[in-house]
C-alpha positions as CSV (number, residue, x, y, z in Angstrom):
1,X,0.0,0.0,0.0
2,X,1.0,3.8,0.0
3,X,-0.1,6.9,1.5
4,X,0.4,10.2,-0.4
5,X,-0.8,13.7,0.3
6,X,-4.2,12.9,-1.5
7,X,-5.0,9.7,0.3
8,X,-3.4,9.8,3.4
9,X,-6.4,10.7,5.7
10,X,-9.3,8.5,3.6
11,X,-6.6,5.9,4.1
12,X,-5.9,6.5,7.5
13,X,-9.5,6.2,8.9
14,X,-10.4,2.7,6.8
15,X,-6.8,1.7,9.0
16,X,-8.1,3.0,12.1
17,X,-12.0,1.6,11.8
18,X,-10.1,-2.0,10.8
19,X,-7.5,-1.5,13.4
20,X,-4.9,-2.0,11.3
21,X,-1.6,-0.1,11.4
22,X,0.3,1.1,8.6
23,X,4.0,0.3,8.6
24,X,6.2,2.7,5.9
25,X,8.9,0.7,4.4
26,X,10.2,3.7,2.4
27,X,9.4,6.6,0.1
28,X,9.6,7.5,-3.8
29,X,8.9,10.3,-6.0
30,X,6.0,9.6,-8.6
31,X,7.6,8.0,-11.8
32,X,6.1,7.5,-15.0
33,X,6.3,3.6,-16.7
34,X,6.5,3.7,-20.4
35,X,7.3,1.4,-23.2
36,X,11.2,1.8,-24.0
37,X,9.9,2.6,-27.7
38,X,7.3,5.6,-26.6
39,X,8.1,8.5,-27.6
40,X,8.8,9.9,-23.8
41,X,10.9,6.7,-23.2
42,X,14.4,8.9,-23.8
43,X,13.3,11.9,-21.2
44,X,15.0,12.5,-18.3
45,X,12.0,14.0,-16.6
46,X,8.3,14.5,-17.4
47,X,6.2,17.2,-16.6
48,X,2.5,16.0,-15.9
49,X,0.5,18.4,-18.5
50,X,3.2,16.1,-21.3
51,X,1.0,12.9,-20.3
52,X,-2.7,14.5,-21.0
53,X,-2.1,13.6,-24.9
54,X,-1.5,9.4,-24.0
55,X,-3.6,7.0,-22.6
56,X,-3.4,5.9,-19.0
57,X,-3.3,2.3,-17.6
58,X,-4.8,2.1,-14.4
59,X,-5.7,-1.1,-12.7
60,X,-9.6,-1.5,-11.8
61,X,-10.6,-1.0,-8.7
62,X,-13.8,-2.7,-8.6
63,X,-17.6,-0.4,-8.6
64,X,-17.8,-0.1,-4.9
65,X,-13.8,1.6,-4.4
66,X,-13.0,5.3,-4.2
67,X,-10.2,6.9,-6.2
68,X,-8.6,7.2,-3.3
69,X,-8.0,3.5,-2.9
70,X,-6.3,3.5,-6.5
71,X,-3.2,1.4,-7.2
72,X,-1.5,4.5,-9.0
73,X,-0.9,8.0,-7.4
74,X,-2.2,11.2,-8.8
75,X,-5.3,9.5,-10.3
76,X,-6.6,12.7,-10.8
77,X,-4.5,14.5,-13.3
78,X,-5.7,14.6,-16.2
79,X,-5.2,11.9,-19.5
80,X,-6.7,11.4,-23.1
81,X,-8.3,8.4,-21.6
82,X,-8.2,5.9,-18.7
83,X,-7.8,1.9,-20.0
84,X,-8.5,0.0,-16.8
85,X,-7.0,-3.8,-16.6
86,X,-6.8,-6.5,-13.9
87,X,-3.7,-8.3,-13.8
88,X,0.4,-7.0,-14.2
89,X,0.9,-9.3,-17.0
90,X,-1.5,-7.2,-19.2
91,X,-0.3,-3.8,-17.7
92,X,3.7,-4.7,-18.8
93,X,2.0,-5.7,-22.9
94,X,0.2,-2.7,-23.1
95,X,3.2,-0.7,-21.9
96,X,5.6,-2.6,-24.1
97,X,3.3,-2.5,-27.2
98,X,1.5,0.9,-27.5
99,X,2.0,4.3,-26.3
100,X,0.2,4.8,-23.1
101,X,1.6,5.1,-19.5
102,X,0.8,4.1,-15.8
103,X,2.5,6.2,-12.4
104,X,4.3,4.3,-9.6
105,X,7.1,4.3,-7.5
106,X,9.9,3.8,-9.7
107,X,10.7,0.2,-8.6
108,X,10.5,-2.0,-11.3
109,X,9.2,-5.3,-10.3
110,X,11.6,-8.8,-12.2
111,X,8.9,-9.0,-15.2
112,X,8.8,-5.2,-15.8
113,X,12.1,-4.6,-16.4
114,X,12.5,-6.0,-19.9
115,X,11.2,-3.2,-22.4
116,X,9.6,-0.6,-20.0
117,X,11.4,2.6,-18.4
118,X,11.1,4.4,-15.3
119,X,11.3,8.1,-15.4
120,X,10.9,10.6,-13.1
121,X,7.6,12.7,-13.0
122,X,7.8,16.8,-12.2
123,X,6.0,16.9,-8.9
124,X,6.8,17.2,-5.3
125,X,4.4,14.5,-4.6
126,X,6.2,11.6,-2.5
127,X,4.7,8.4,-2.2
128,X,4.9,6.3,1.1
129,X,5.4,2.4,0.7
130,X,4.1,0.0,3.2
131,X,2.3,-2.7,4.7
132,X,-0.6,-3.3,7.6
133,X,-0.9,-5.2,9.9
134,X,-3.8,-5.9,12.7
135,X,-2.8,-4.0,15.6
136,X,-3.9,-7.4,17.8
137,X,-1.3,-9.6,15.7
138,X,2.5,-10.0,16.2
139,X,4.6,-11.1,13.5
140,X,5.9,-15.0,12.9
141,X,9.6,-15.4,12.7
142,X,8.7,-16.3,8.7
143,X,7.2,-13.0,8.6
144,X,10.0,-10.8,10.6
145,X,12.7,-12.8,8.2
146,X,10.4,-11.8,5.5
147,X,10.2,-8.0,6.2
148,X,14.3,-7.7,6.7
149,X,14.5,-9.1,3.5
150,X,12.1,-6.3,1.9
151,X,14.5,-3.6,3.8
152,X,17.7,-5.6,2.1
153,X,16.2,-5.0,-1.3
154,X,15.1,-1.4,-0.5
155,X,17.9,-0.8,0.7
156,X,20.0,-1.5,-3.0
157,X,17.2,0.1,-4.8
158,X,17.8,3.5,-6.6
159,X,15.4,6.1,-6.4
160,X,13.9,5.2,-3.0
161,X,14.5,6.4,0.1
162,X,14.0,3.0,3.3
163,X,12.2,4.5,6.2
């Protein structure tokens, strides 16, 4: 999950009424995932009014969900059009094969690195990254072995500051 300027209280109530907490892992500016071959792919930075013109990919968020529960940040800037999809095997095709665009973190996940580039978008937005957890629970051994493991990786990525 991740909390940003725009979801951050929405997101903190649904935690609270669940009595969940929300554990950052670490922070990232708002990049933009294109196909190497699109047109933006050789930019060194984006500015947000550049994306209006291309199609966003956005994953669906079923009827009953807010915008504010979105998968990517800034859901409300503007775009030509919004293609919604279901799965990351489908998000990495379109973004390999045609000229639209989604908005993340930055971190490109093992089957998104071939053919799709991550460049930085022109905002002071900051994204968040973490995970819940029921505030009655206590994390297994698996799970605390698990976590440092997350913080190892972090830790080597670019782009990303580990909280």
């Amino acid at each position: 999950l991740y909390l940003d300027a725009f979801n951050q209280r929405v997101m903190q109530k649904a935690f609270d009424d669940a009595d969940v907490s929300f554990y950052p892992l670490f922070d990232a500016g708002v990049h933009v995932f294109v196909g190497e071959n699109h047109p933006l792919a050789g930019r060194d930075i984006i500015r947000p009014e550049e994306l209006t013109v291309w199609p966003r990919y956005s994953f669906e968020q079923g009827t009953a969900n807010s915008f504010y529960y979105s998968e990517e940040p800034l859901s409300y800037v503007e775009h030509s059009r919004n293609i919604r999809i279901s799965d990351r095997g489908t998000l990495s095709n379109l973004l390999t094969s045609y000229n639209g665009y989604t908005l993340s973190t930055g971190v490109l996940s093992s089957e998104m690195h071939t053919g799709i580039v991550s460049i930085p978008l022109d905002t002071d937005e900051r994204m968040t990254v973490g995970y819940i957890m029921h505030n009655e629970r206590k994390p297994s051994e698996l799970l605390d072995r698990y976590i440092e493991e997350l913080h190892r990786i972090i830790g080597e990525s670019e782009g990303v500051t580990a909280r």
